[in-house]
KOLDRENLO-522111 format. One line per 3 residues: number of its first residue (from 1); their letters; for each residue y, x, z of N, C-alpha, C. Coordinates in Angstrom, 1 decimal, padded with zeros to 4 digits. Each point is the difference from the previous one (the first is absolute). Layout:
% residues N
NUM> a> Y:X:Z:Y:X:Z:Y:X:Z  ...
This chain:
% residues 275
1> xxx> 026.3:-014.5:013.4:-000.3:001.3:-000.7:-000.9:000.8:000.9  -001.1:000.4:-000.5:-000.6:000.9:000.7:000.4:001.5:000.3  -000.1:000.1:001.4:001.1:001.0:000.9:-000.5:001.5:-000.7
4> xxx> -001.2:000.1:-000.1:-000.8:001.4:-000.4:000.4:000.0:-001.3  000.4:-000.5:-000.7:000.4:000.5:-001.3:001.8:000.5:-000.2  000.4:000.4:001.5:001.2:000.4:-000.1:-000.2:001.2:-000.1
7> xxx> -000.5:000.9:-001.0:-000.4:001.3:000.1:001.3:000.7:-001.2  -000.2:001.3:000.0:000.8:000.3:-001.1:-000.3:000.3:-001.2  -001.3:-001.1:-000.2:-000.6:000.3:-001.4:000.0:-001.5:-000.4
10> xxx> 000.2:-000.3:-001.4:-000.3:-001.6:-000.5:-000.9:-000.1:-000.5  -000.6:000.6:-000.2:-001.7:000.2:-000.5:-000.4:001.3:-000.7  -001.0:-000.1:-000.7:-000.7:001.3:-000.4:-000.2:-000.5:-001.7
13> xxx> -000.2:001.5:-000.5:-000.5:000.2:-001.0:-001.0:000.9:-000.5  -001.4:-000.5:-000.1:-001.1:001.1:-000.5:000.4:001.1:-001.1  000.1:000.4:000.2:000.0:001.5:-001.1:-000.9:000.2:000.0
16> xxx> -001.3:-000.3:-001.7:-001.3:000.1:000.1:-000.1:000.7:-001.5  -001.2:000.0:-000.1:-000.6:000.3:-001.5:-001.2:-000.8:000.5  -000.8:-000.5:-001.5:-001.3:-000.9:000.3:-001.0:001.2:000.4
19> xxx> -000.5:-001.4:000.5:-001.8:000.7:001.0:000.3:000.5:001.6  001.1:-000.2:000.1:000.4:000.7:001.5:000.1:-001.4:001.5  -001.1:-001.0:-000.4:000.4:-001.0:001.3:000.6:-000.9:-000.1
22> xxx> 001.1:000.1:-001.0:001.4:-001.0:-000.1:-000.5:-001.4:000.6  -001.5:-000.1:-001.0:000.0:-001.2:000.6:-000.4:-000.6:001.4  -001.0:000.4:000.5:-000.2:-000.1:000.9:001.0:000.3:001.5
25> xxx> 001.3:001.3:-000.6:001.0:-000.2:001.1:000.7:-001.1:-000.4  000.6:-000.2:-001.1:000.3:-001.6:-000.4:-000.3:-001.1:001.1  -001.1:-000.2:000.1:-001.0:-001.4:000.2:-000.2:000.6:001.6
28> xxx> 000.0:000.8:000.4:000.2:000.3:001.7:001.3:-000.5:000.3  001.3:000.6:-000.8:001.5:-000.1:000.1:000.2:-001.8:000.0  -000.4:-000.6:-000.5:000.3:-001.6:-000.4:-000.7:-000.3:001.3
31> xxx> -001.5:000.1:000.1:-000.7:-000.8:001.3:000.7:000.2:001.1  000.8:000.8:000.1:001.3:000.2:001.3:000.7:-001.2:000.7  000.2:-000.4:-001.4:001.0:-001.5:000.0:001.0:000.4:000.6
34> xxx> 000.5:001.1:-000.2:001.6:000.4:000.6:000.5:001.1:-000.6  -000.9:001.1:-001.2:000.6:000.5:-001.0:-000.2:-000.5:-001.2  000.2:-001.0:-000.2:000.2:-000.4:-001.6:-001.2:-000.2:-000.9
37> xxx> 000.3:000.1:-001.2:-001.3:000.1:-001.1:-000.1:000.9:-001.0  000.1:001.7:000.1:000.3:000.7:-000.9:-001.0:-000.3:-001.2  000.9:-000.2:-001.2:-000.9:000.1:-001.0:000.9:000.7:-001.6
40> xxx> -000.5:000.1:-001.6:000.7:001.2:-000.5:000.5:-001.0:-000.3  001.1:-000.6:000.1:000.8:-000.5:-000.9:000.8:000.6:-001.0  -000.1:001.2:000.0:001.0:000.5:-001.3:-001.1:000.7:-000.8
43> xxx> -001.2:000.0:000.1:-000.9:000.2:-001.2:000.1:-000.6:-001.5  000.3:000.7:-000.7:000.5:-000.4:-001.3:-001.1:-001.3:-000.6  -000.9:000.2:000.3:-001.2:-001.2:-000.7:000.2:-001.0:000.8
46> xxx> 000.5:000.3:001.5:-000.1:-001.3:000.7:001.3:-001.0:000.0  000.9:000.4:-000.6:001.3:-000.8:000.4:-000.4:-001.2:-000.5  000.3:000.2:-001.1:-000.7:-001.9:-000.8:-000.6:-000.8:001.0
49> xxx> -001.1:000.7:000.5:-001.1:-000.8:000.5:001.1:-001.0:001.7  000.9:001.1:000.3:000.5:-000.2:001.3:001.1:-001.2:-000.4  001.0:000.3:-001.2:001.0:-001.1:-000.3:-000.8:-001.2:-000.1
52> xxx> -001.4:000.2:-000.5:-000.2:-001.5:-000.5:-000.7:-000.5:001.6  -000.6:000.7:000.7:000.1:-000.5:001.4:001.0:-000.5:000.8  000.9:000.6:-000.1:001.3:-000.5:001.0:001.1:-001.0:-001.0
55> xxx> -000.8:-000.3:-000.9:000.9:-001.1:-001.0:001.7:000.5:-000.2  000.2:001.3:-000.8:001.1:000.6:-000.1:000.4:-000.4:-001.3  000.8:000.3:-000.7:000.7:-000.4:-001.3:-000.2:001.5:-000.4
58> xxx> -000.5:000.1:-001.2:-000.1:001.2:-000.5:000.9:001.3:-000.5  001.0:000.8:-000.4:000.9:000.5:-000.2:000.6:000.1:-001.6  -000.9:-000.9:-000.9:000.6:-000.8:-001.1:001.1:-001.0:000.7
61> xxx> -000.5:-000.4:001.0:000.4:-001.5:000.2:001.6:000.6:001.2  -000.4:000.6:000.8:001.4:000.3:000.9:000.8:001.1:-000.8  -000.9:001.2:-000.9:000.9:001.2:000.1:-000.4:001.0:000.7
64> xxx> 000.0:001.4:-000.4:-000.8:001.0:000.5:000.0:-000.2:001.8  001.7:000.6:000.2:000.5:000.1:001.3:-000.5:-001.2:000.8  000.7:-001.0:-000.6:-000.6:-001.2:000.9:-001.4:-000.1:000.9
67> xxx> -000.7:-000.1:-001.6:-001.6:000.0:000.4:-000.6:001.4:001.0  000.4:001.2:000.1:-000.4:000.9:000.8:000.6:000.0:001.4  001.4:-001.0:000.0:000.4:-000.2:001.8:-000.9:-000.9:000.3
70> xxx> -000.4:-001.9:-000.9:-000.2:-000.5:000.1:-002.3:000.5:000.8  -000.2:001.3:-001.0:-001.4:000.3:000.3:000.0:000.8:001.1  001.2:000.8:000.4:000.3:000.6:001.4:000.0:-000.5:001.3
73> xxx> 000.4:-001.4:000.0:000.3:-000.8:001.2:-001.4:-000.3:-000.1  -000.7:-000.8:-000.8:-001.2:-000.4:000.0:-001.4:000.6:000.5  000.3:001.9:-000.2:-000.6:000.8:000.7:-000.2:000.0:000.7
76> xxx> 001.5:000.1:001.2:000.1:000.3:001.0:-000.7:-001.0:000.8  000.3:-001.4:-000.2:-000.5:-001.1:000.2:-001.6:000.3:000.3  -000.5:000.0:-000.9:-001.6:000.3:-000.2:-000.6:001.0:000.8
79> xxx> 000.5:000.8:000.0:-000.2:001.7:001.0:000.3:-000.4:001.4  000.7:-001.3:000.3:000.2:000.0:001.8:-000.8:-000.9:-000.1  -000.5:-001.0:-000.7:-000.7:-000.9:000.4:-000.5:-000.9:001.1
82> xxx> 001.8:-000.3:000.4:000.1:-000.8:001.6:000.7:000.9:001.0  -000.2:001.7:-000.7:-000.4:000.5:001.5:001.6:000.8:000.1  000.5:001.2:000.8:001.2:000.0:-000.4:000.1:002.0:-000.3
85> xxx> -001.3:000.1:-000.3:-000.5:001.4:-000.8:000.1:-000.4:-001.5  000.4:001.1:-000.6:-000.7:000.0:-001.7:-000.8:001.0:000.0  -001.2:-000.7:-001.0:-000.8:001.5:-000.2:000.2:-000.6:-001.8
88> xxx> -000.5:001.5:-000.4:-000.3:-000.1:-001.4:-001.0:001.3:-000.6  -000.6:000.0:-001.2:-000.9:001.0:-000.2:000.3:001.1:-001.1  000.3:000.7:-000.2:000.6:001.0:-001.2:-000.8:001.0:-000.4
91> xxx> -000.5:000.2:-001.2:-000.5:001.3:-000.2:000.9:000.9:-001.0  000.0:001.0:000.1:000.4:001.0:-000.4:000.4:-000.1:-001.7  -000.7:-000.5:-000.7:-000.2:-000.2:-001.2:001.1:-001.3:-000.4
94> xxx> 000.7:-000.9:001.1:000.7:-000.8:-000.4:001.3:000.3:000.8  000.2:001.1:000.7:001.1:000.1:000.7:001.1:000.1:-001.1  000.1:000.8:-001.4:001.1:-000.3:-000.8:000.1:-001.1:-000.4
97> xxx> -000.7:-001.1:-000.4:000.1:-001.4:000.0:001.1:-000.7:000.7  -000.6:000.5:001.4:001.0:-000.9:001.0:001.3:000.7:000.1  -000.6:000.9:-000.3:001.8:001.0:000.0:001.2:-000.6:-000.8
100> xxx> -001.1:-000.3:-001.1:001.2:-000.1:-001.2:000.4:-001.8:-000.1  -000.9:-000.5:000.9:-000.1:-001.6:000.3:001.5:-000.4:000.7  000.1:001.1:001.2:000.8:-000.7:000.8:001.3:001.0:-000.2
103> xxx> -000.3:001.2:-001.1:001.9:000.6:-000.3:000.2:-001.4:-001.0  -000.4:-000.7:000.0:001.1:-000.9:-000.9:000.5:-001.4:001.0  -000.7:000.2:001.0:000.5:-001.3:001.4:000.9:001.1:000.4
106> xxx> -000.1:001.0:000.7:000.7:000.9:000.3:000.4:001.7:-000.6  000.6:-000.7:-001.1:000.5:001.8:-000.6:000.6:001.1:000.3  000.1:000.6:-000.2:001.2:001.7:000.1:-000.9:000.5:001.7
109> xxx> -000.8:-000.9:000.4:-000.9:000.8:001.2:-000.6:001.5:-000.4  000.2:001.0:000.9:-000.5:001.4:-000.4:-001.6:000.4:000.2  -000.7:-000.7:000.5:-001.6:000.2:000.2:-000.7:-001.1:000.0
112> xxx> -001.0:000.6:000.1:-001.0:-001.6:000.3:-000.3:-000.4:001.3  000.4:000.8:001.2:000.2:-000.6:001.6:001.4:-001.4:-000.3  000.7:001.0:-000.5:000.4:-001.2:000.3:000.8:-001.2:-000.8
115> xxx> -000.9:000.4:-000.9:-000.3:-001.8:-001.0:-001.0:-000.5:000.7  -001.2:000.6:000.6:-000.8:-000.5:000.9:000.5:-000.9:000.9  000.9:000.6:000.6:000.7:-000.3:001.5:001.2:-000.9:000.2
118> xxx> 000.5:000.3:-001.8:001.0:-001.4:-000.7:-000.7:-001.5:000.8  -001.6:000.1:-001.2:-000.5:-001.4:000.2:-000.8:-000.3:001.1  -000.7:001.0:001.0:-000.8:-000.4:001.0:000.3:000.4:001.3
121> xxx> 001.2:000.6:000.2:000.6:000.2:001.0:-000.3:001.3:000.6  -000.3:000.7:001.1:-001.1:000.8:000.4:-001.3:000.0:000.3  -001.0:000.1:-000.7:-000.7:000.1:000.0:-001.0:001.6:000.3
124> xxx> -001.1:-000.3:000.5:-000.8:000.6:001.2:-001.3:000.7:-002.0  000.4:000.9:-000.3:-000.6:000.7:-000.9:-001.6:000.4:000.6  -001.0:-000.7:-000.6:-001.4:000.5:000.3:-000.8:000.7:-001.4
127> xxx> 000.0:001.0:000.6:-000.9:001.0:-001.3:-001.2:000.2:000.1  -000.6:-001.0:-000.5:-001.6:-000.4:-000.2:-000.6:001.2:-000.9  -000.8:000.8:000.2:-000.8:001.0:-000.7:-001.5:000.0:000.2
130> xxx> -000.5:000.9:-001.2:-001.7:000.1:000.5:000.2:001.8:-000.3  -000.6:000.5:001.1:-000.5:001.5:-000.2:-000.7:000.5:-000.7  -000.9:-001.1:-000.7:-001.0:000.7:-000.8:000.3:-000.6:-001.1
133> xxx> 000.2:000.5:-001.0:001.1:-000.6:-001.0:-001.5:000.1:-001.1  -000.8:000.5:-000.2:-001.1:-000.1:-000.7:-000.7:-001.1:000.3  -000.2:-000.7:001.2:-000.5:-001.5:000.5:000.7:-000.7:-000.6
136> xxx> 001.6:000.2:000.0:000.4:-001.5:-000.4:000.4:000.6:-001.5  -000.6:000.5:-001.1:000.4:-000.1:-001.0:-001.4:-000.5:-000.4  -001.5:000.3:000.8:-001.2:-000.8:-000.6:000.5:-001.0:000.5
139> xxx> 000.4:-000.6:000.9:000.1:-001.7:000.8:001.3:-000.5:-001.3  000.6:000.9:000.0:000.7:-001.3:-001.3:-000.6:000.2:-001.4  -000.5:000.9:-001.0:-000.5:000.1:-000.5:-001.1:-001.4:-000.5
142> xxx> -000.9:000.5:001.2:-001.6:-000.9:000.4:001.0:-001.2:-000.6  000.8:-000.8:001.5:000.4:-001.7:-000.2:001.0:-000.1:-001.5  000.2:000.5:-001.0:000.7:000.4:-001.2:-001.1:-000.3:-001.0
145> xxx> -001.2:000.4:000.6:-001.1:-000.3:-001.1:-000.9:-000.8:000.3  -000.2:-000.1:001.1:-000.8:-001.4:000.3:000.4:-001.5:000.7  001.5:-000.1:-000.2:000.7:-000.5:000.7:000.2:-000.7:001.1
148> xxx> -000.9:000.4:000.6:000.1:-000.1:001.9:000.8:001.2:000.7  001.0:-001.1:000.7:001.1:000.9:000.7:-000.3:-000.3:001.3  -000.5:-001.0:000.4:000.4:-000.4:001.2:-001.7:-000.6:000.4
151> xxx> -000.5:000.2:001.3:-000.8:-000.9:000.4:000.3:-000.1:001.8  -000.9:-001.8:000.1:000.3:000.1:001.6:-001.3:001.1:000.7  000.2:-000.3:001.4:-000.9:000.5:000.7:-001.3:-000.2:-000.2
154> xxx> -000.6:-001.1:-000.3:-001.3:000.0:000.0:-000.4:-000.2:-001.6  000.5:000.4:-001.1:000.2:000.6:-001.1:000.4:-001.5:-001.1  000.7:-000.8:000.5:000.5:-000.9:-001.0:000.9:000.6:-000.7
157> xxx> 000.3:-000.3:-001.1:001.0:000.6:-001.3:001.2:-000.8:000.5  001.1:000.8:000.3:001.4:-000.5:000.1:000.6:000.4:-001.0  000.2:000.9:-000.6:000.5:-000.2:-001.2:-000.5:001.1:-001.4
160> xxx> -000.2:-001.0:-001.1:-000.7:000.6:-000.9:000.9:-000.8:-001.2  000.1:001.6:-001.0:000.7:-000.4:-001.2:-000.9:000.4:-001.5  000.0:-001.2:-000.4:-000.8:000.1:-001.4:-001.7:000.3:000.3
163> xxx> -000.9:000.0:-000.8:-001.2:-000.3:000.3:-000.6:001.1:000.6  -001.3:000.1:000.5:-000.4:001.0:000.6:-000.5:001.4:-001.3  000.3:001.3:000.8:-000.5:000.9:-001.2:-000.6:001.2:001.5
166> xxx> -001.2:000.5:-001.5:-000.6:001.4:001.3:001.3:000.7:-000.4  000.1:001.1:001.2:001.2:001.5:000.1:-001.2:000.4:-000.6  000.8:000.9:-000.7:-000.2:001.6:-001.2:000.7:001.1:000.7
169> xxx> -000.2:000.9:000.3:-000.1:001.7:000.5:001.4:000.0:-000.9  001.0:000.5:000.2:000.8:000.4:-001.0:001.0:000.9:000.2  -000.7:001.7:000.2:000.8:000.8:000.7:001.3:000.4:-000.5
172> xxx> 001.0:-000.4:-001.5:001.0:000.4:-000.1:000.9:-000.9:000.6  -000.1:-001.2:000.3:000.4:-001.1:000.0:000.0:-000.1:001.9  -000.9:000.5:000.7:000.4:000.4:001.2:000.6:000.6:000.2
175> xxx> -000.3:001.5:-000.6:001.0:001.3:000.1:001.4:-000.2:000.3  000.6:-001.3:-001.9:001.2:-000.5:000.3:000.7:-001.0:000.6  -001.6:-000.8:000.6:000.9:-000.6:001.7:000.5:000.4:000.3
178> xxx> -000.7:001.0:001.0:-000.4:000.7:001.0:001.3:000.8:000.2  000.5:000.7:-001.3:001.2:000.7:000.1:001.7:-001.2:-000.2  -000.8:-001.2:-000.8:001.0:-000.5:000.2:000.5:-000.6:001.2
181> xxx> -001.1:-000.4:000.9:000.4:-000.4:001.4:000.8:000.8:000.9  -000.5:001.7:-000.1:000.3:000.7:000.8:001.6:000.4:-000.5  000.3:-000.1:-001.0:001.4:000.0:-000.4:000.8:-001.2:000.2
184> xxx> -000.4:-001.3:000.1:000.9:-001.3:000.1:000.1:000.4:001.7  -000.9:000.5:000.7:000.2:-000.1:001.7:001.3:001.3:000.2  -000.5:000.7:-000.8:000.8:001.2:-000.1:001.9:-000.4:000.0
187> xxx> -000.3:-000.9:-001.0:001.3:-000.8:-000.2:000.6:-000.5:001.5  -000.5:-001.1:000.4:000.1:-000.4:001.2:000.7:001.3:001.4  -000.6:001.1:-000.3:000.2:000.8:000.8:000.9:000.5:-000.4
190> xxx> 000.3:000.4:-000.9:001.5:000.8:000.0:001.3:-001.0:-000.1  -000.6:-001.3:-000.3:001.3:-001.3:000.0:000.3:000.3:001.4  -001.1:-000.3:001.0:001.1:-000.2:001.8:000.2:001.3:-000.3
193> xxx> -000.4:001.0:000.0:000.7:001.2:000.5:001.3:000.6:-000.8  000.0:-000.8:-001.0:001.6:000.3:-000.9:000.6:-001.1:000.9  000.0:-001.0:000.1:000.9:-001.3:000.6:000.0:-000.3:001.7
196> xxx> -000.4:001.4:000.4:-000.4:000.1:001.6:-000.3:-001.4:000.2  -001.1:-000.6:-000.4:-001.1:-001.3:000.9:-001.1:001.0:000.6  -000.1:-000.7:001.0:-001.1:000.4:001.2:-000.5:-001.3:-000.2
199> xxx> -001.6:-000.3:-000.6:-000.7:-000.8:000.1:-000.9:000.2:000.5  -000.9:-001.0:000.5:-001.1:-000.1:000.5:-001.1:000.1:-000.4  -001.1:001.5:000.2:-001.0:-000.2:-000.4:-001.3:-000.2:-000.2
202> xxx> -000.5:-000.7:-001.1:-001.2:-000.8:000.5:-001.4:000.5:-001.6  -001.0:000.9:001.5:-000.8:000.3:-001.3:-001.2:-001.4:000.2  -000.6:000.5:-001.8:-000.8:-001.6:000.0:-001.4:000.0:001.0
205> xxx> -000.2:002.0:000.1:-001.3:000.1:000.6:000.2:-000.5:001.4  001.3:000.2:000.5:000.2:-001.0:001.2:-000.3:-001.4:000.4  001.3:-001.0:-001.0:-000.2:-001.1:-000.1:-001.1:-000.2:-000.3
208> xxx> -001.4:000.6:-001.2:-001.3:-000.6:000.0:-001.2:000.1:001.5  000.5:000.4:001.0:-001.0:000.5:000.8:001.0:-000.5:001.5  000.9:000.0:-000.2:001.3:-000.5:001.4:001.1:-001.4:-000.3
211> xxx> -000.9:-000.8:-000.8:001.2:-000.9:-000.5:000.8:-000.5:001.2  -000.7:-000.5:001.6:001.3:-000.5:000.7:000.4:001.5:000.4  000.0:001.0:000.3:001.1:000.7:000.4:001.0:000.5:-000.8
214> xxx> -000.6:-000.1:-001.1:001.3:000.5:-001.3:000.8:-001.3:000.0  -000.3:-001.3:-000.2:000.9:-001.5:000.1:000.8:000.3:001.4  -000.5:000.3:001.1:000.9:000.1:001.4:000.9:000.9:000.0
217> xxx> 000.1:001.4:-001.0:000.7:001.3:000.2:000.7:-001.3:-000.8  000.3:-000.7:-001.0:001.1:-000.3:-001.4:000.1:-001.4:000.9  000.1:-000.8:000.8:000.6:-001.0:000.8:000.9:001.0:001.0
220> xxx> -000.6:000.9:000.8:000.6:000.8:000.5:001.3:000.4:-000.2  000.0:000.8:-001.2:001.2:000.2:-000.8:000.7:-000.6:-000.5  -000.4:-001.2:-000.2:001.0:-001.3:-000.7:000.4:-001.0:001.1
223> xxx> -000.6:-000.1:001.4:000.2:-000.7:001.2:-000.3:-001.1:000.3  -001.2:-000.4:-000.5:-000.6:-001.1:-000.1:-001.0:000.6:000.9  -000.7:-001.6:000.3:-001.4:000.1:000.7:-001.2:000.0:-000.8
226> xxx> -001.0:001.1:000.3:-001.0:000.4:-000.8:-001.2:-000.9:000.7  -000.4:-000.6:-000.5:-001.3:-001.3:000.4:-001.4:000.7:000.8  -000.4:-000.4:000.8:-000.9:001.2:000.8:-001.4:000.3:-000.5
229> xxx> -000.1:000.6:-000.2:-000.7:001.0:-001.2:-001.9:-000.9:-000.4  -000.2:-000.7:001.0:-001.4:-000.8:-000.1:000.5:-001.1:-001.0  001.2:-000.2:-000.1:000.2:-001.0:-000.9:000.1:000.4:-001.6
232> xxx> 000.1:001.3:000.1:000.2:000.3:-001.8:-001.6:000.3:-001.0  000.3:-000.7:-000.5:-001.0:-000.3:-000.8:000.1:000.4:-001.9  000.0:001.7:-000.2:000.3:000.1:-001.1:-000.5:-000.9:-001.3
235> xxx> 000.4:-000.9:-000.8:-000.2:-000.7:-001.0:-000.4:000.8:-001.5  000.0:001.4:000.1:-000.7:000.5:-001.2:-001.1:001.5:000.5  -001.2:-000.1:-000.4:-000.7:001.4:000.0:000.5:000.8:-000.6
238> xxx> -000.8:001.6:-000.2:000.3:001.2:-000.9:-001.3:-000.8:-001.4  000.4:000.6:-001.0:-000.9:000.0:-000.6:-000.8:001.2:-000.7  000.2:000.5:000.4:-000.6:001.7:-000.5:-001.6:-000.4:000.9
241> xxx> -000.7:000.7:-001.3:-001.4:-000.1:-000.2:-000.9:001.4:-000.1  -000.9:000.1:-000.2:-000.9:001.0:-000.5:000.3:000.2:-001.7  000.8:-000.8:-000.8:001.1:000.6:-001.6:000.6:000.4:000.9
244> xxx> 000.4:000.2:000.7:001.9:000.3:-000.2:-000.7:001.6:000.9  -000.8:000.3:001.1:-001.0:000.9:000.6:-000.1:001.0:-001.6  -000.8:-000.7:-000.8:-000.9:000.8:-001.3:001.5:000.2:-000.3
247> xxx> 000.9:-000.7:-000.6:001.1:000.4:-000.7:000.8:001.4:000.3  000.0:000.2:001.3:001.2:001.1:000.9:-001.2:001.5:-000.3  -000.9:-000.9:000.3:-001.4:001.6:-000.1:000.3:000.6:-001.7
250> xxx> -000.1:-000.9:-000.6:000.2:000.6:-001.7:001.4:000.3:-000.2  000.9:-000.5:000.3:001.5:000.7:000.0:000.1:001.2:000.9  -000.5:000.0:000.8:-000.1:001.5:000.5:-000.1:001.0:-000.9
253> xxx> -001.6:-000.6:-000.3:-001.3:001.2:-000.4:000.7:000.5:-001.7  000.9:-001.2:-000.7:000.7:000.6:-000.8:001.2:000.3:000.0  000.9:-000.2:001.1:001.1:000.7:000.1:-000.5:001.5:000.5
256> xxx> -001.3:000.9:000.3:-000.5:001.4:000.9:-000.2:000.3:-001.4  -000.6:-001.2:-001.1:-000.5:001.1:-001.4:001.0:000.6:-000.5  001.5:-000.9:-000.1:000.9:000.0:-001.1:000.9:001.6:001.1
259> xxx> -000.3:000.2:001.0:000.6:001.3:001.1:-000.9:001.1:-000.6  -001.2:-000.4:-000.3:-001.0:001.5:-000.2:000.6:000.7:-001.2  000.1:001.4:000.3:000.1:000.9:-001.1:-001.2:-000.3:-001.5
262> xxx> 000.7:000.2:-001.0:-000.6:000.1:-001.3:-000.5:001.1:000.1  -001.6:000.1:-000.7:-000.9:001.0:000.2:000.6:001.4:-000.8  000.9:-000.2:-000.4:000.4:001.5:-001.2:001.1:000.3:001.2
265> xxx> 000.7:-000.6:001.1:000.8:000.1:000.9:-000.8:000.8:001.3  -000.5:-000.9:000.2:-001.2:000.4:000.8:-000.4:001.5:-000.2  -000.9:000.4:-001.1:-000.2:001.3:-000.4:000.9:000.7:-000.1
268> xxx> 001.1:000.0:-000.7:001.3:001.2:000.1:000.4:000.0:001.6  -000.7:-000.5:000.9:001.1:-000.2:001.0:-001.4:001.2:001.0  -001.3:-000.3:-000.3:-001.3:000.9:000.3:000.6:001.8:-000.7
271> xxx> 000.1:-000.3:-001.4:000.4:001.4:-000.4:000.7:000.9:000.4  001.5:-001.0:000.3:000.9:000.9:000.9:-000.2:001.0:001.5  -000.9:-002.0:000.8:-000.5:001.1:000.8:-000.4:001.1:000.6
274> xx> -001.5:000.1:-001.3:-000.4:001.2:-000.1:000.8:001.3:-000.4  001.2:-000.7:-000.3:000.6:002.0:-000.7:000.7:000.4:001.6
């Protein structure tokens, strides 16, 4: 057993929302080869795809309970991936999922630490954020409509879903990213601070510009050895462009219109002055 993983953490859990890095800290976290392979296994679209990978019997076939211990072990499995860390990836948007996943492996638990902590032991909470929450509601937006999510460094397509389409400007539809992001992170933040977690945190403007020293602070904490920094080789670029540049300039320029006073506002507001 490797000695450095006698820490008092069993692994970690991203607390993310999309557009914030996940992947790329993902794919730093794995090339470790000593914290695991975090990936979203409890993403509601992806389970299917995961049973039929790990050749599971489906929950027709075992029974609800069955099938969800049976997909629990399997997790765990998959998240250490050799190593004797789990990682895994969660966004915000699926934490009642898993909530409600694992009160039926383990019921009458009073929070979600620790139904968390039921099935993964202690785990080392990392709160992956982006500060500019207007970036990453064009950056998910943009890959939403043209479905490029992912590219490598020297701009090969890693991952692209459905055929290519140009992005379209579409300021309500950012607006309600934009607010919906900043409310799912919002989430996140009052969860540790109601269930006293002290997690670790990780902004994405960091990890995009510091990826080994943000990887070395999160081995650090988990007590593993962090790989010496000439060796990390991030596996995904930004993809923000001169759209996504035009895009933020016109959400601006009409979020300042929709603030200006109406001209009949405007004038009563000149009249009064004058008296």
């Amino acid at each position: 057993m490797n000695a450095q993983a006698n820490t008092m953490f069993s692994g970690y859990i991203i607390c993310g929302t999309p557009r914030t890095g996940s992947t790329l800290l993902c794919d730093l976290l794995k090339s470790t080869n000593v914290a695991g392979n975090p990936k979203s296994f409890f993403r509601r679209q992806s389970i299917s795809r995961w049973v039929e990978q790990w050749g599971l019997p489906d929950a027709q076939t075992l029974g609800e309970t069955d099938f969800k211990n049976a997909y629990l072990k399997a997790v765990i499995k998959a998240g250490k991936a050799g190593t004797d860390v789990f990682g895994l990836r969660l966004m915000r948007e699926n934490l009642d999922e898993l909530s409600a996943f694992l009160d039926q492996i383990f019921p009458l638990l009073p929070s979600d630490k620790m139904r968390l902590e039921a099935a993964f032991g202690h785990p080392l909470y990392i709160h992956l954020t982006r500060e500019d929450k207007l970036a990453q509601a064009i950056s998910l937006i943009k890959a939403e409509q043209t479905g490029l999510w992912h590219i490598a460094p020297d701009g090969t397509e890693i991952e692209r879903v459905g055929t290519p389409k140009h992005p379209e400007y579409d300021f309500e539809r950012i607006h309600r990213e934009r607010t919906d992001l900043e409310r799912y992170d919002a989430a996140w933040i009052s969860g540790f601070d109601d269930q006293k977690i002290k997690p670790l945190h990780i902004a994405y403007e960091t990890l995009a510009v510091e990826p080994a020293e943000t990887l070395a602070r999160i081995c650090d904490a988990l007590g593993v050895s962090s790989p010496s920094a000439d060796t990390i080789k991030p596996g995904v670029a930004k993809l923000s462009d001169e759209i996504s540049a035009d895009w933020m300039r016109r959400y601006s320029s009409d979020i300042e219109k929709m603030t200006e006073p109406t001209f009949p506002e405007a004038q009563n507001s000149a009249i009064c002055a004058s008296q």
